[in-house]
FIGUZA-21490 format. One line per 8 residues: number of its first residue (from 1); their letters; for each residue x, y, z of N, C-alpha, C. Coordinates in pm, whole numbers, plus 32768, in hexadecimal, padded with zeros to 4 digits. Layout:
NUM = A = X Y Z X Y Z X Y Z | ...
REM end
This chain:
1 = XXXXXXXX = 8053 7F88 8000 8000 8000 8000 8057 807D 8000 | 804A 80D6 7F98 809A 815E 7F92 809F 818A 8052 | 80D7 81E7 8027 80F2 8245 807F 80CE 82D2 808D | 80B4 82F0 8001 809A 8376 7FC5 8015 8373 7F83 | 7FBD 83CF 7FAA 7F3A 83D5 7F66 7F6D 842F 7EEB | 7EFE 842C 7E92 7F09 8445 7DEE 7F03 84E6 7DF2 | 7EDE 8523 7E68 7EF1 85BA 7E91 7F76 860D 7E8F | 7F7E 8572 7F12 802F 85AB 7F45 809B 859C 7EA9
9 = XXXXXXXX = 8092 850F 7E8A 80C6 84F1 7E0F 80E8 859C 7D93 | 8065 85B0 7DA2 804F 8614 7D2C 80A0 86AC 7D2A | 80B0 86B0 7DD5 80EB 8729 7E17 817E 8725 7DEE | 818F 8689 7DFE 8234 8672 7E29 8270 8678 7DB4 | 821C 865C 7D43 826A 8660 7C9B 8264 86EF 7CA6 | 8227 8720 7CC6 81F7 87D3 7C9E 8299 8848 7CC3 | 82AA 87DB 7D33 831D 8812 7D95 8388 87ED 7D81 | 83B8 877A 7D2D 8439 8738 7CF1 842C 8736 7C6B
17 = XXXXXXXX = 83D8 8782 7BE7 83DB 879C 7B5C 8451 87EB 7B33 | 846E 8851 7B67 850A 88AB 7B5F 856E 888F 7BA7 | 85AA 87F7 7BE3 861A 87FD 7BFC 8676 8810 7BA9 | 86E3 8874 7BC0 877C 8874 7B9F 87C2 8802 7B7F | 87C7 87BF 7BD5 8828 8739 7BE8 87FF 86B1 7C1D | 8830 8640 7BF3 8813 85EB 7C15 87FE 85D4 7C8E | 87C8 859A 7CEA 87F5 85A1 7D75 87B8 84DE 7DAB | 8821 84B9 7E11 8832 8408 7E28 8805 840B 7EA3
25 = XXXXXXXX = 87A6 83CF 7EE4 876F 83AF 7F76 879D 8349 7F90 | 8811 8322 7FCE 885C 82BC 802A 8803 8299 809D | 87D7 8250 80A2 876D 81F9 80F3 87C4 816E 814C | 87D6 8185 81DD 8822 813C 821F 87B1 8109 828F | 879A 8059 827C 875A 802B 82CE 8780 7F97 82C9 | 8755 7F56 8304 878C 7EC0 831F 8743 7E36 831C | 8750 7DC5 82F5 8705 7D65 82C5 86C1 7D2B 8354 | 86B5 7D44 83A6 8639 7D39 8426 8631 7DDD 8448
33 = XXXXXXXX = 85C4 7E05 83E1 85BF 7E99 83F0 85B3 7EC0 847D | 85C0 7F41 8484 85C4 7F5D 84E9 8529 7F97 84FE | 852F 7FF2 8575 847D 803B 8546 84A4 80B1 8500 | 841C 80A4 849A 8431 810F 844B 8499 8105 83B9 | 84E5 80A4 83BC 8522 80A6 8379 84EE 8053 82EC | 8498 801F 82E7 8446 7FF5 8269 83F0 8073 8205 | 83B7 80AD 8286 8351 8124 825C 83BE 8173 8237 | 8411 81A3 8263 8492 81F7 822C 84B0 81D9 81BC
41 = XXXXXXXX = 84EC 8172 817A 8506 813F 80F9 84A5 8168 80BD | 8420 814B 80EA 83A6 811D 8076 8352 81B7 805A | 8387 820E 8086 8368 82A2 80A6 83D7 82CC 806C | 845D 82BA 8059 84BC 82F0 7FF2 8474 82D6 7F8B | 8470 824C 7F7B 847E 820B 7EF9 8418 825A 7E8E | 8382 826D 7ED3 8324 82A3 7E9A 8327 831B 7E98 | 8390 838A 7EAF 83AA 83F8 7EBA 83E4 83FB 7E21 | 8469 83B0 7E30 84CC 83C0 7DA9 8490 839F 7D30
49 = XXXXXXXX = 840F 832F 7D3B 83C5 8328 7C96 8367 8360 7C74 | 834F 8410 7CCE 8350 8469 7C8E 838B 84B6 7C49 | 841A 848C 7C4D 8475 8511 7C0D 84ED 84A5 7BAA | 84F3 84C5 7B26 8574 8499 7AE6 85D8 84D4 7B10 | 85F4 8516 7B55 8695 8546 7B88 868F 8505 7C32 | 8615 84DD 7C68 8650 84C1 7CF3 863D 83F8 7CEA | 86C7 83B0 7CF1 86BE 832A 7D2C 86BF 82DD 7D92 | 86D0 8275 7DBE 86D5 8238 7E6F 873A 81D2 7E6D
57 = XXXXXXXX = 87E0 81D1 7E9B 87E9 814B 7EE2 87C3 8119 7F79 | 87C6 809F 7F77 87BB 8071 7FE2 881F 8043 7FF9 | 882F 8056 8080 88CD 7FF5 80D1 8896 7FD5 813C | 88EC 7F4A 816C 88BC 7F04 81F1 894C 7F75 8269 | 8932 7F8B 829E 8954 7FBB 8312 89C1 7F4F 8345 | 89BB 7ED3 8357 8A01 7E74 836D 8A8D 7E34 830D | 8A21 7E0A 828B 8A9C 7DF0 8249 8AE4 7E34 81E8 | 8A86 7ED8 81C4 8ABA 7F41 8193 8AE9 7F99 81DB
65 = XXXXXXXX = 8B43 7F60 8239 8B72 7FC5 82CE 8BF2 800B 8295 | 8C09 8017 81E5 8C83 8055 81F7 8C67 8092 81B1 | 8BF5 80A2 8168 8B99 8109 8150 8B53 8156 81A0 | 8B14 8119 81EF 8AFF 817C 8261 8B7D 81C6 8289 | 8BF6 8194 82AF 8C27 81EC 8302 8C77 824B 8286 | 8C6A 8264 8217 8C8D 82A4 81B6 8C35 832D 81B8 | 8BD8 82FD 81E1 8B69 8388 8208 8B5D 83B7 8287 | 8B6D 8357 82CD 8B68 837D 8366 8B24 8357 83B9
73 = XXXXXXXX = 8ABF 82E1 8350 8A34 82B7 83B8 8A7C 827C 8441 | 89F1 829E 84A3 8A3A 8249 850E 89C7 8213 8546 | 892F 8238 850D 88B8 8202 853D 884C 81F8 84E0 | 87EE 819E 84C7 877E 8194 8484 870B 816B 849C | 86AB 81B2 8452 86A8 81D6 83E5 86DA 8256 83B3 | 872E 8268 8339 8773 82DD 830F 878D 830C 8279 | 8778 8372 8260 8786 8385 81A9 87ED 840F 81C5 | 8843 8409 8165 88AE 8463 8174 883E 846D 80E2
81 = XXXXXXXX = 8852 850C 80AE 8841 8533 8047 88AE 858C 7FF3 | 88D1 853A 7F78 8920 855A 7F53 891B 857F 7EB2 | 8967 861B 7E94 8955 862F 7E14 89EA 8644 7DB3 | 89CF 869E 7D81 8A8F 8674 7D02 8B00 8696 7D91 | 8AE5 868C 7E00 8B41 8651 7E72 8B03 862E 7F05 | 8B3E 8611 7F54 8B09 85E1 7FDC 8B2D 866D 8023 | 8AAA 86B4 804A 8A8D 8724 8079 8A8B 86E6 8124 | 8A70 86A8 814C 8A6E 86A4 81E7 89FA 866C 81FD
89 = XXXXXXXX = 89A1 8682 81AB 88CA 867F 81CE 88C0 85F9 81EE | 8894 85E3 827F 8859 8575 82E2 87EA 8588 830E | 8791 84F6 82FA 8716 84EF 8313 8725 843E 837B | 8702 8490 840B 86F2 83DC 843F 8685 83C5 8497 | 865C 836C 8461 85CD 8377 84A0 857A 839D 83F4 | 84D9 8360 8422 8490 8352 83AF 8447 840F 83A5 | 8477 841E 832A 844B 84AD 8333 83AD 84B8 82D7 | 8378 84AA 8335 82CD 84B5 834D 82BE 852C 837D
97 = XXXXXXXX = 8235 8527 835F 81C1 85AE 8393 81FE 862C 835F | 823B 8683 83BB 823C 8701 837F 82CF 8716 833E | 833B 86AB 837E 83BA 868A 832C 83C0 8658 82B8 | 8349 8623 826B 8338 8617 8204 8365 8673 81A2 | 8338 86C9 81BF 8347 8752 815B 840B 8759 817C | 8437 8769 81D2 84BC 876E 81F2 84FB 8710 81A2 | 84CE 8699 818A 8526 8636 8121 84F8 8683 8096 | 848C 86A4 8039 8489 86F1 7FE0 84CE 8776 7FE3
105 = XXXXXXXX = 84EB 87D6 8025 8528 8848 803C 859F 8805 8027 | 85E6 87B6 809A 867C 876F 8072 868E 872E 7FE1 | 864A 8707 7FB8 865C 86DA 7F42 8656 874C 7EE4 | 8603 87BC 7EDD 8610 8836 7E6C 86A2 887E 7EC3 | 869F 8853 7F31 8728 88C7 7F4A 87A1 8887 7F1C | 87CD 8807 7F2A 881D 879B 7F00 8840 87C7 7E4B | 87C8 87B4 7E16 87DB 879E 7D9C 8816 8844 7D7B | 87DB 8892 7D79 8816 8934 7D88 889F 8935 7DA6
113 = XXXXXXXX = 88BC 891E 7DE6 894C 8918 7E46 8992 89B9 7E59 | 8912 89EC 7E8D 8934 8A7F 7EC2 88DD 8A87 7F5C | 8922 8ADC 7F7A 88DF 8ACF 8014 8877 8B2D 8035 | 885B 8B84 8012 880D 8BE8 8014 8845 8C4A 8062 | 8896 8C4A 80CB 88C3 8C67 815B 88CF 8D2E 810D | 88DF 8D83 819A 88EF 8E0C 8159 898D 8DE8 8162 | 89C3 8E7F 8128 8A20 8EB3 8117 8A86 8E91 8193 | 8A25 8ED3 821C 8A51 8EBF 82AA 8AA8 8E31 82D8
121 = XXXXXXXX = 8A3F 8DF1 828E 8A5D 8D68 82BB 8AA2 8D15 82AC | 8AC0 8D2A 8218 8B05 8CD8 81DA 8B8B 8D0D 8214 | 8BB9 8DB8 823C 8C31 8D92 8246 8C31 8D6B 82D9 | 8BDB 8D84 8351 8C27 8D52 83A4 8C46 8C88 8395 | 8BDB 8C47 834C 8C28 8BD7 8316 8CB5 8BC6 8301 | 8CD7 8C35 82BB 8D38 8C0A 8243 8DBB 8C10 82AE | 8D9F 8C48 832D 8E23 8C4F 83AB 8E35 8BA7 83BE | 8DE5 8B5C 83B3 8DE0 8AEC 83F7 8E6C 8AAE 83AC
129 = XXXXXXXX = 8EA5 8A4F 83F4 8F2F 8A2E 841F 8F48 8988 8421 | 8ED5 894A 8452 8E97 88BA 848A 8E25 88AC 847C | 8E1A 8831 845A 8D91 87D4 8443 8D56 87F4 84D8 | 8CB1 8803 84A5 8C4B 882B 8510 8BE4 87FD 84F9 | 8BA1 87BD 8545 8B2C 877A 8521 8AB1 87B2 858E | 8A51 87B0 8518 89DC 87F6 855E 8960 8781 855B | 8926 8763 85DD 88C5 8709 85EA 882F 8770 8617 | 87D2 874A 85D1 8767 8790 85E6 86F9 872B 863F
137 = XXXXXXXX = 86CE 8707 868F 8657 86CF 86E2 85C4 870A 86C4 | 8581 8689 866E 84F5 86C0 8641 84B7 8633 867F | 8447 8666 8661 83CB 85F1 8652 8378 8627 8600 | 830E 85A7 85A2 8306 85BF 853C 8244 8623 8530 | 8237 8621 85AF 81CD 868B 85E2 81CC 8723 85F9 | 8246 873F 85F8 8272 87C0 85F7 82A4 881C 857D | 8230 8861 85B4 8214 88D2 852E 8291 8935 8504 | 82DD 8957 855E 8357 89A4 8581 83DB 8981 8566
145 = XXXXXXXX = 83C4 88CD 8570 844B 88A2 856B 8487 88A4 84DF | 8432 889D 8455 8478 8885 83EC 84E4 8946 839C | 84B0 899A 83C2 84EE 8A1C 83BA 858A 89D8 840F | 8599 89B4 8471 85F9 89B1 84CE 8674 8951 8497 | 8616 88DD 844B 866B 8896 8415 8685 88DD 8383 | 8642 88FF 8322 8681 8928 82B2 870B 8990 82B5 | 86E1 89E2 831F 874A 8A3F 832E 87AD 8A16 833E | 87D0 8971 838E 8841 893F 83C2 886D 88E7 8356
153 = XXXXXXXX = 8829 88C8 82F2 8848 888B 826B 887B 88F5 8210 | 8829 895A 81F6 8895 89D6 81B1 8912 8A0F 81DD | 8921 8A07 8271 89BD 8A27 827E 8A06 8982 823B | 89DA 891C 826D 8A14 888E 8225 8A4E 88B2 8197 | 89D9 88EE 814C 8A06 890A 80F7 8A5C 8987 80B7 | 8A70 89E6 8121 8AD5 8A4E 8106 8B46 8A2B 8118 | 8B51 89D1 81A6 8BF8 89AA 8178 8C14 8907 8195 | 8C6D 88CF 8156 8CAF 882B 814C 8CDB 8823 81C1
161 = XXXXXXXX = 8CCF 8876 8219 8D13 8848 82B1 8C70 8844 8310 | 8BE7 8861 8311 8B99 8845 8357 8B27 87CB 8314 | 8B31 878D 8365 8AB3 870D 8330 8A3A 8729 83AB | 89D0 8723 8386 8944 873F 83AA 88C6 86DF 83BE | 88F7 86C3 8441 885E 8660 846E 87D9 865D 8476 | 8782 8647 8441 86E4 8660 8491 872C 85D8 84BE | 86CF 85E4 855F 86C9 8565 85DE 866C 8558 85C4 | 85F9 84E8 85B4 857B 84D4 8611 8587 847A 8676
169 = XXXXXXXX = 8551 8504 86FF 8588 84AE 8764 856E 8466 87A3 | 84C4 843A 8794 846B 83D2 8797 84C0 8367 877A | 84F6 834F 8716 853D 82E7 86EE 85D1 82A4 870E | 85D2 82FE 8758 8680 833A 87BA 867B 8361 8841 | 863C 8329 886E 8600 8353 8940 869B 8373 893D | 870F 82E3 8923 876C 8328 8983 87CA 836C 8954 | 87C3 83B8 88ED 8804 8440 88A0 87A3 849C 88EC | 8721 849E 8914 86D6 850B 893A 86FE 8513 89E2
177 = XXXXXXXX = 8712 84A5 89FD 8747 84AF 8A92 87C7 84DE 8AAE | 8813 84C5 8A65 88C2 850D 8A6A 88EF 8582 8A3D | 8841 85B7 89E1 8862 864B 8A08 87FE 86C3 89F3 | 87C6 8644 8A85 8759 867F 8AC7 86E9 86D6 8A76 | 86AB 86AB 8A1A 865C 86C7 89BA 85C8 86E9 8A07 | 8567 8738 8A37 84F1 874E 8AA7 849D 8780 8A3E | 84EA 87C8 899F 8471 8806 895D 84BD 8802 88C7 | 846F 87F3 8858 84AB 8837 8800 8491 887F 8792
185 = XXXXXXXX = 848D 88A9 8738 854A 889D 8710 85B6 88BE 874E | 861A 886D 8779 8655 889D 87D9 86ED 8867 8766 | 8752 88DE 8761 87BE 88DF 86F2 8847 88B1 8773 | 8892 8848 8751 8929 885E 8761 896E 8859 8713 | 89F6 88B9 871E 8A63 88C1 86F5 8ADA 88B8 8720 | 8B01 887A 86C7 8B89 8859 8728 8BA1 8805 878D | 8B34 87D3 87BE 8B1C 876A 8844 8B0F 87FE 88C1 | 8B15 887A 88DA 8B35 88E8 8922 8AD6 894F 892D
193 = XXXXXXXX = 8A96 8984 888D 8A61 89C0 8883 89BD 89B3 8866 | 8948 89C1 88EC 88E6 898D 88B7 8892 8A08 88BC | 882A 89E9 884D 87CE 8A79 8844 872D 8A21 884D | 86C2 8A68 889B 863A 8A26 88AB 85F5 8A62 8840 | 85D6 8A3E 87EE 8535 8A7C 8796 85A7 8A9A 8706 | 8516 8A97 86D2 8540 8AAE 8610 8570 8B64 8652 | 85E8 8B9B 8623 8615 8C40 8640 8638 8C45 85A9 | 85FA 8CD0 8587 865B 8D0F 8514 86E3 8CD1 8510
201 = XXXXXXXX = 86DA 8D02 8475 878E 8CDA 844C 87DA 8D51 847C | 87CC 8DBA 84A9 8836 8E04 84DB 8857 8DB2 857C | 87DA 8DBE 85BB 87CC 8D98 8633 884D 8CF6 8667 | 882E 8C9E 85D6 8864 8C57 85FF 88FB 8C53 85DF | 890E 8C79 857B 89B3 8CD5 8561 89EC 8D1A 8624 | 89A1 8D43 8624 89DB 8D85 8692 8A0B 8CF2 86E2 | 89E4 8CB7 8728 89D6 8C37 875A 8A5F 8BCC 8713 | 8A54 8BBF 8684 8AC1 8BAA 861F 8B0B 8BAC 864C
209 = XXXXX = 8B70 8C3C 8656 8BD7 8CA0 865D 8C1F 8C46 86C3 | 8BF9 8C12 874A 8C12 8C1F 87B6 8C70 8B7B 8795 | 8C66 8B43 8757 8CBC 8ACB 870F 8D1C 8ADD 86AC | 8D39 8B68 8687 8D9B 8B95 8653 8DFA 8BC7 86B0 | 8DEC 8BD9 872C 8E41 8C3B 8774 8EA3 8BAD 87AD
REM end
C-alpha cells in the first residue's frame, strides 16, 4: 500500500519538476529492520519516482558498514542526501508529518547546491577552521521544527566542513537523554553549543560564532 496519496503525490512532482541536479538518497537500514526503517525506504522510494533526477540506494547498515562509515552513519534509519557532492545533509529517523516537506526542501536544496544563506553568513562560515557538526532534535509533530532543520542543512551546504542532522528523537530517547532534549527544536553544535526553538538565522549565527572562538 503507497504511502503517498495521489494529492500529496501531485504536490511532490510540482515541487521536484525544476531540479538543477541530479540528486541520490542514500538510504541506510538493515535486514531485521529496525522501526521505521521499512516505512523510511518505502517513503524515499516513492518520493524519488516522482522525479527523473532524484534516485534511491539502499545499504544494509551492517554489511554496508564501510559505506556507512564513508558518510558517517552511525544510526538508523538514515538518508544522507546527496547531490554533484556530499554536502553533509542527514536525515535519521523516518521523516514524516511535517519533516516531510524538509526531505523535499533538502532535496531542491541538494540539487541547487547553493545555500541560500545571506551575505552575513556565509562569511562568518567561511572563518571555520574544523569540521562541525550540527544536530537538530525534532519530532515529526512539530510545526517549528522543520525551519530549524533546513537552516542547519543550508549551512551543510555552505561549507564541506559542517554536516547537518535532523534527530528524531522519538526514535533516539538516548541521544534525547544525553542532551537533555525537554522541547523542540532544540539545535546542537559542536556537542557545546545548544539553542531551544526554531531562531532566526542571524539569531542563530550569533550562537555559531561562539565555536569559532
Amino acid at each position: 500500500m503507497a504511502l503517498l496519496n495521489e494529492a500529496i503525490r501531485k504536490e511532490v512532482r510540482a515541487a521536484l519538476a525544476d531540479l538543477k541536479h541530479p540528486v541520490v538518497l542514500k538510504v541506510f537500514t538493515q535486514a531485521f529492520e529496525c522501526m521505521y526503517c521499512k516505512e523510511t525506504r518505502e517513503l524515499v522510494e516513492e518520493v524519488a519516482a516522482l522525479s527523473d533526477k532524484v534516485s534511491v540506494e539502499v545499504y544494509d547498515f551492517v554489511k554496508d558498514s564501510d559505506v556507512a562509515q564513508q558518510y558517517g552513519i552511525d544510526k538508523i534509519p538514515a538518508v544522507a542526501v546527496v547531490g554533484q557532492r556530499d554536502y553533509g545533509v542527514r536525515l535519521y529517523g523516518i521523516p514524516a508529518g511535517y519533516e516531510f516537506g524538509t526531505l523535499i526542501e533538502d532535496i531542491r536544496l541538494v540539487s541547487a547546491g547553493e545555500s541560500g544563506l545571506s551575505p552575513e553568513t556565509r562569511a562568518t562560515v567561511a572563518k571555520l577552521t574544523r569540521p562541525i557538526r550540527i544536530q537538530v532534535f525534532i519530532t515529526p509533530t512539530c510545526p517549528y521544527c522543520p525551519r530549524a532543520v533546513i537552516l542547519a542543512h543550508q549551512l551543510a551546504v555552505e561549507s564541506d566542513l559542517i554536516t547537518a542532522d535532523m534527530v528524531e528523537v522519538t526514535e533516539f530517547p538516548h541521544l534525547g537523554q544525553k542532551y537533555d532534549v525537554m522541547g523542540v527544536p532544540r539545535t546542537v553544535i559542536d556537542e557545546t553549543v545548544h539553542i531551544e526553538g526554531a531562531v532566526p538565522e542571524p539569531w542563530l549565527m550569533q550562537e555559531f560564532a561562539k565555536v569559532l572562538k
